[in-house]
N, C-alpha and C positions, 0 to 999 in steps of 0.2 A: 610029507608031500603036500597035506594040504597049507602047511603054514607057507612054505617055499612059492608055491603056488599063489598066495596070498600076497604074500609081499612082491613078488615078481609082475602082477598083476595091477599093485599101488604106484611102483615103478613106472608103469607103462603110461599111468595114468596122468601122474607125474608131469614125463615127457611131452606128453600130449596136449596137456594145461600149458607146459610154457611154451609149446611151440607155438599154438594158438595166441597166446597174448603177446609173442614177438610181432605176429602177423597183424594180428588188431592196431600194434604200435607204430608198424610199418606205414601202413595205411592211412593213419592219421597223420602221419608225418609226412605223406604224398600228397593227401589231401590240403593240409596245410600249406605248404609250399605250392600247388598249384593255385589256393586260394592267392597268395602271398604275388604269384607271376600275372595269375590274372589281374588282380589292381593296379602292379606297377604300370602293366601294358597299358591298361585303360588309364589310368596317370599319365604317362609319356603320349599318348593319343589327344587326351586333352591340352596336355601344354605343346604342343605343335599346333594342334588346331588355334589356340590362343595366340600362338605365337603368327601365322600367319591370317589372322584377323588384322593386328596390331599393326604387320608389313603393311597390309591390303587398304586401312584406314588411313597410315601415316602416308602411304604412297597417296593415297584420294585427296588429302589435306595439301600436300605441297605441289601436289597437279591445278588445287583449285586455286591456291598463292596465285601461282605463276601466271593464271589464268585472269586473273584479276590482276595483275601488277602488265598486262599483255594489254589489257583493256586501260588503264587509266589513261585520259588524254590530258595530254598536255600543253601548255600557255601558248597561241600564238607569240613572235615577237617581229614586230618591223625591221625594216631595215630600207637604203636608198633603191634598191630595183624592186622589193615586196610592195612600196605601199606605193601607187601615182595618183597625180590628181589632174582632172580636166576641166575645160571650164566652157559652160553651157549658155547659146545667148537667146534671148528672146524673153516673150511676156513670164514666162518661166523661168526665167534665168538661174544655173545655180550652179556649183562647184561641186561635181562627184570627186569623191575617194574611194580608191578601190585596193583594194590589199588582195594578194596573191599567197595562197599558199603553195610554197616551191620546194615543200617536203613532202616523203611517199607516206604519211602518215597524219589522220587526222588533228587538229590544235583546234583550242576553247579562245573566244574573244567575249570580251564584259564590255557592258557600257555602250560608251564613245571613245572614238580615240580624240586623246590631248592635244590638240594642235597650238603652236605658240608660231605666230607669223611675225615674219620680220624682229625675232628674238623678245617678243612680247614678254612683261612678265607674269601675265597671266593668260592661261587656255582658253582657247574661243569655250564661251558658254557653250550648256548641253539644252536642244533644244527641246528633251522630254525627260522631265526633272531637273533638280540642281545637283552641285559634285557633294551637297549635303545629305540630297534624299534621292537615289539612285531608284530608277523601276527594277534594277536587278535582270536588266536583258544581259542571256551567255546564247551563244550561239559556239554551234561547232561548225567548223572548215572542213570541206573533206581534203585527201590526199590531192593537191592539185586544183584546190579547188578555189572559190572566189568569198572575199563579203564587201560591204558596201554602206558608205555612210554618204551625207549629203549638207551643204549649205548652204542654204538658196540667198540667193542674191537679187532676188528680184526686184527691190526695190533701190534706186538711188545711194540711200544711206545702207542698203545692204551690200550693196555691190562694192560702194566708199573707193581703194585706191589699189592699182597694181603694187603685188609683194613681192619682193625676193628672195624671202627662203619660206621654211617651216620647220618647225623643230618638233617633232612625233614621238610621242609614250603614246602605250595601251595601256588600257584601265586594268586592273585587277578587281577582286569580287567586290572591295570593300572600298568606299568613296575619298578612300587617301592610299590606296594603295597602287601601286602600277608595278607589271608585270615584267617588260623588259621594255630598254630603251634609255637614254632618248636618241631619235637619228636625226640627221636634219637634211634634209631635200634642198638642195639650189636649185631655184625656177631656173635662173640666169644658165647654168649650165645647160639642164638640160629643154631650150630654148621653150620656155613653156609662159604663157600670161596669164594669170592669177590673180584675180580683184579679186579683193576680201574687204568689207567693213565690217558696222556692225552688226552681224548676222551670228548664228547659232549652229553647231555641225548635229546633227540627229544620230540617233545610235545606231549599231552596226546590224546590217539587214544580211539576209542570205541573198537577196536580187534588188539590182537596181532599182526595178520598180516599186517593191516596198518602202525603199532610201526615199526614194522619190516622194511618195504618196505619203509616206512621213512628216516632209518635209515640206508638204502643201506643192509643190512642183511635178507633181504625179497627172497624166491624164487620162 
């Protein structure tokens, strides 16, 4: 009885050892695998949040493109109704040029504008610097808006002889280059009288009065 009892009792014991280290194995193996769930998730959390940094950045980069290419202004250019010219008499005497901008959108002017009268073949001098050494005046237009150069005639040999046309470029930034054009204005057409000698046109002003006081014809 006692041997029966003995081993009946090792039996038991037995059982009870491997139940117990199924449980332990179990357990590591949940443990594992929740380790295993929890990193993916925080993995998969990270690369979305990655992922919509990336959107957020690239979306901010092509908003600013756009923003800038919104902004860039661009060349005035002449034409026969954009640029007129009038002619001013007295102790002052001088020849305003006015150009019109008749877009909804601001344009950059350089310089002076080239004026060649009566198919000259070279442009009225620039009366602040030469087409060698440019001051590097740009001015912007607004939408609608005006600018203004001038040349004065006040004297005899400035004033010289009535023209009949003008042939018109804008300058570009650099002293041989020009931007759009050329047009050419008939006085004759549009009944206008126009003495030009030899005089100088001043660069392009945002107001008359500037052209003017530029051009020593200012009061």
């Amino acid at each position: 009885m006692t041997a029966r009892r003995s081993r009946s009792r090792s039996a038991a014991y037995a059982a009870l050892a491997l139940g117990l280290a199924g449980s332990l194995a179990l357990t590591g193996c949940n443990s594992h695998s929740s380790k295993k769930s929890k990193k993916s998730s925080s993995s998969l959390k990270k690369s979305s949040s990655k992922s919509k940094k990336r959107r957020i950045i690239g979306g901010g980069a092509a908003a600013s493109g756009a923003g800038a290419a919104s902004r860039r202004v661009p060349d005035c250019y002449p034409s026969t109704y954009k640029v007129t010219f009038s002619q001013q008499t007295g102790p002052k005497s001088h020849v305003a040029v006015k150009f019109k901008n008749s877009t909804s959108r601001d344009c950059k002017l350089y310089n002076a504008p080239l004026l060649r009268f009566d198919n000259a073949k070279a442009p009225l001098p620039l009366l602040q610097g030469t087409p060698g050494h440019l001051d590097g005046t740009r001015i912007t237009v607004p939408a609608h808006g005006y600018a203004y150069a001038v040349i004065p005639t006040n004297t005899a040999a400035a004033k010289g002889s009535e023209q009949k046309s003008v042939t018109i470029d804008f300058m570009g930034i650099s002293a041989s280059s020009v931007t759009h054009g050329p047009v050419t204005v008939n006085f004759a057409e549009k009944r206008l009288h126009i003495s030009v000698g030899k005089s100088k046109v001043t660069n392009w002003s945002s107001s008359i009065h500037g052209a003017q006081l530029a051009g020593g014809v200012g009061k």
